[in-house]
C-alpha positions in Angstrom: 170.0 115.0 127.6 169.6 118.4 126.6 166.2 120.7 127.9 165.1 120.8 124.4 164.8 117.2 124.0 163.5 116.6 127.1 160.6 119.0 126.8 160.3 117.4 123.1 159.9 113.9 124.5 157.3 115.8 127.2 155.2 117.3 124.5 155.5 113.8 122.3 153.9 111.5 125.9 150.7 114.6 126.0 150.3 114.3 122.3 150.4 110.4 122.7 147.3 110.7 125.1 145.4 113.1 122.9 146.2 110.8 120.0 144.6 108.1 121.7 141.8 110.2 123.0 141.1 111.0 119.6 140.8 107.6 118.3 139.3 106.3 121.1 136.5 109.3 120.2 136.4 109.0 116.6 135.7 104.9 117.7 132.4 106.1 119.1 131.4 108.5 117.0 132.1 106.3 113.8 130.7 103.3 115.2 127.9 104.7 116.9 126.7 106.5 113.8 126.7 103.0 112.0 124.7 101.7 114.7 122.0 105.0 114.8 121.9 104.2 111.6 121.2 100.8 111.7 118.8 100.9 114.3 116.7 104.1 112.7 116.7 103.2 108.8 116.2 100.4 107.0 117.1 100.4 102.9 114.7 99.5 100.1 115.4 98.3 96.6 112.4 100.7 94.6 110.1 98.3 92.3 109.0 100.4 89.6 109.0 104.1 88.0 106.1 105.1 89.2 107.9 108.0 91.6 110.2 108.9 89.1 112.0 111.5 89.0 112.1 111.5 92.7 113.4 107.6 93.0 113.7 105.7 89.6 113.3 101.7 89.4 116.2 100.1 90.8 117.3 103.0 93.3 118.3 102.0 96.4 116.9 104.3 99.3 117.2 104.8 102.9 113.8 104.7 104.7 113.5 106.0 108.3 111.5 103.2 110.5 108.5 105.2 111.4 104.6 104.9 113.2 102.4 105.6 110.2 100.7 108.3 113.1 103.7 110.5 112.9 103.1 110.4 108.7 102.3 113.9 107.3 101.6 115.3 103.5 104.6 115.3 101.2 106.3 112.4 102.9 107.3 110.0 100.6 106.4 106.6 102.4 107.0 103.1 102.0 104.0 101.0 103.0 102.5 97.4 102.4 98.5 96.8 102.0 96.8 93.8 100.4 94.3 95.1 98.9 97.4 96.8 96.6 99.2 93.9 96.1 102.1 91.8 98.3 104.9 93.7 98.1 106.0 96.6 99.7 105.6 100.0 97.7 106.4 103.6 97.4 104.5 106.6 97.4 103.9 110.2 98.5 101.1 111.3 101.0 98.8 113.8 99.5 96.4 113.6 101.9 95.4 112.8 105.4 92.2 111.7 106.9 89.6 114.8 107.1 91.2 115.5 103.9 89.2 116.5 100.5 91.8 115.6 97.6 90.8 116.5 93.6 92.3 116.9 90.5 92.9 119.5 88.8 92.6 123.2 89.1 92.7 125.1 86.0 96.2 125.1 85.8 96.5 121.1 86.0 97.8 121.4 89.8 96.7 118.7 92.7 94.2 120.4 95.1 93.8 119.6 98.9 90.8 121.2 100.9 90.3 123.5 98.0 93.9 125.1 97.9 96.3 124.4 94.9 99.2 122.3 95.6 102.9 123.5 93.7 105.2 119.9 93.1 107.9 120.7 91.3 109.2 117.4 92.2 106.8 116.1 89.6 108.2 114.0 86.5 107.9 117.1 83.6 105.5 115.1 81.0 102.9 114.6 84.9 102.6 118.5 84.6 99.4 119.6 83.5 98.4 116.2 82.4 97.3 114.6 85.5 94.8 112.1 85.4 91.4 114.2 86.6 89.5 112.8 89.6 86.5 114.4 91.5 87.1 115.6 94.9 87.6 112.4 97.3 87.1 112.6 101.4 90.0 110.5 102.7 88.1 108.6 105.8 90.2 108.6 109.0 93.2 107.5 110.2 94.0 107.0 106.2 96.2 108.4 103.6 96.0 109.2 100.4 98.7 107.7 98.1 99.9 109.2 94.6 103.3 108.7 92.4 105.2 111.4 91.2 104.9 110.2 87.9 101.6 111.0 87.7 100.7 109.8 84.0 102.3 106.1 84.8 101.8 105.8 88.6 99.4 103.1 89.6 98.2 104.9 93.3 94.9 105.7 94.9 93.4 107.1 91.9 92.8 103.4 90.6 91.6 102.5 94.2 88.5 105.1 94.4 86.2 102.2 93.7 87.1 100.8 96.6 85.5 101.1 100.1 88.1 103.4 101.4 88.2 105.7 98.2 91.6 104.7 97.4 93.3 105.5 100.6 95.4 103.2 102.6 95.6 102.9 106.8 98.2 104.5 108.4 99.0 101.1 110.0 100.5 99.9 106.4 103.3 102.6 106.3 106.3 100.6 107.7 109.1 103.8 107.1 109.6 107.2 105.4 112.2 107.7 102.4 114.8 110.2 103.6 117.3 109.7 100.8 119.0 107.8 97.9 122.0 105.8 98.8 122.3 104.1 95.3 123.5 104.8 92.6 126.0 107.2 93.8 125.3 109.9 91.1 121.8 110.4 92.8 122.6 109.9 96.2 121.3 112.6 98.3 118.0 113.5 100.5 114.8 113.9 98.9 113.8 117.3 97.9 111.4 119.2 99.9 107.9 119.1 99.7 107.4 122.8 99.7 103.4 122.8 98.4 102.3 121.0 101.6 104.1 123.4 104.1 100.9 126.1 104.3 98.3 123.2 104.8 97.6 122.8 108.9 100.1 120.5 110.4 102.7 121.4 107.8 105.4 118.8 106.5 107.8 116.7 108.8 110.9 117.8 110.3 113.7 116.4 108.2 115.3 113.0 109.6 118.6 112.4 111.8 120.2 111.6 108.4 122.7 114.2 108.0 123.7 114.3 112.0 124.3 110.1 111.7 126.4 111.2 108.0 128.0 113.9 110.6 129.3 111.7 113.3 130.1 108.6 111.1 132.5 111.4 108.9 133.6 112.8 112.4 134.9 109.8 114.2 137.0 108.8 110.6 138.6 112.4 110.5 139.8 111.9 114.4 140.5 108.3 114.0 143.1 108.7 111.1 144.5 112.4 112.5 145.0 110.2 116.1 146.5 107.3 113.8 148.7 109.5 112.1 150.1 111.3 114.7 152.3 108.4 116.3 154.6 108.1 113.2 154.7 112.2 112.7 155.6 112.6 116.6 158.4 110.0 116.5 160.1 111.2 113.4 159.8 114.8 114.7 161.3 113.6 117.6 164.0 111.8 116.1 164.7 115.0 114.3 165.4 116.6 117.6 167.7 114.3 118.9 169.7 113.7 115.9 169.8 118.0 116.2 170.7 117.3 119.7 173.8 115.1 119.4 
């Protein structure tokens, strides 16, 4: 046996472990991922139009399991309260408690504590024709729910009547919508909230989303390169004896 092949068939046993290192990684990482995933986020089916063009009726989302405590403005929450009806819903936090929420300035904007609030996540026909409501205190420890479709969007501006002036517990938040996963051609995170960034306490730090997307993508790249490199290393060594003899 020549030195050639020999050092050939030496490379072809290091590159076998690496291969199988690699797999054996990209195992981890993929099902790991899968398994963050699982354990952090939990999918809803949205009910109704009311936050289009943000989610639309039928979108299937990806809400990160969350204590209503850590909620902040401009998340977009899913939450359950009886006095709203059975089912779970979907909205976006305006307000928290110690809050002073009113609509609209002169230019038809959302204000909070006074200062104007920019959404350009807002459904077009919302802007400038919100339904006006005189400035509300949100109580403690509540929030203060509106759609983004503000002209369709039944939210806390129908609850003002009620003893908590429309605002819901932070207890009823069961997760916060990160992103769409269905239908594909608007899959993606949510946009920013950018209005809500100035007001104390800003807006929340964006989910582990894109690191779980990360190491799920990861582990499939090193699982198939480790896969693929048995057949490549055998032919190529093959090669080399054939060249050999």
């Amino acid at each position: 046996m020549s030195e050639a092949v020999r050092s050939g068939e030496g490379r072809g046993r290091l590159g076998g472990v690496l291969s199988g290192a690699a797999v054996a990684l990209g195992c981890v990482l993929f099902l790991g991922g899968f398994i963050w995933g699982a354990v952090l986020y939990q999918p809803y089916t949205v009910p109704t139009d009311s936050m289009h063009p943000t989610v639309k009726a039928g979108d299937r989302v990806l809400a990160e399991r969350t204590d209503g405590d850590t909620v902040r403005r401009g998340d977009v929450v899913v939450f359950q309260d009886a006095v709203w009806g059975a089912s779970p819903m979907v909205k976006r936090v305006v307000g928290v408690g110690g809050d002073k929420v009113a609509c609209c300035d002169k230019d038809g904007r959302l204000t909070v504590n006074g200062k104007s609030v920019d959404e350009p996540y807002l459904r077009s026909t919302s802007k400038g024709g919100q339904r006006a409501f005189e400035p509300t205190a949100i109580p403690r420890d509540k929030l203060f729910l509106l759609g983004d479709n503000r002209l369709e969007s039944l939210d806390s501006r129908v609850h003002l009547e009620d003893g908590d002036k429309g605002a819901v517990p932070r207890s009823a938040v069961k997760a916060r919508v990160d992103a769409v996963a269905w239908p594909i051609n608007g899959f993606g995170t949510l946009p920013e909230p950018p209005g809500f960034a100035a007001l104390p306490g800003g807006t929340s730090e964006p989910g582990p989303l894109r690191l779980i997307e990360t190491a799920i993508l990861a582990g499939a790249v090193l699982i198939l390169g480790g896969a693929a490199y048995g057949p490549i290393a055998r032919r190529m060594s093959s090669s080399a004896r054939d060249r050999a003899g």
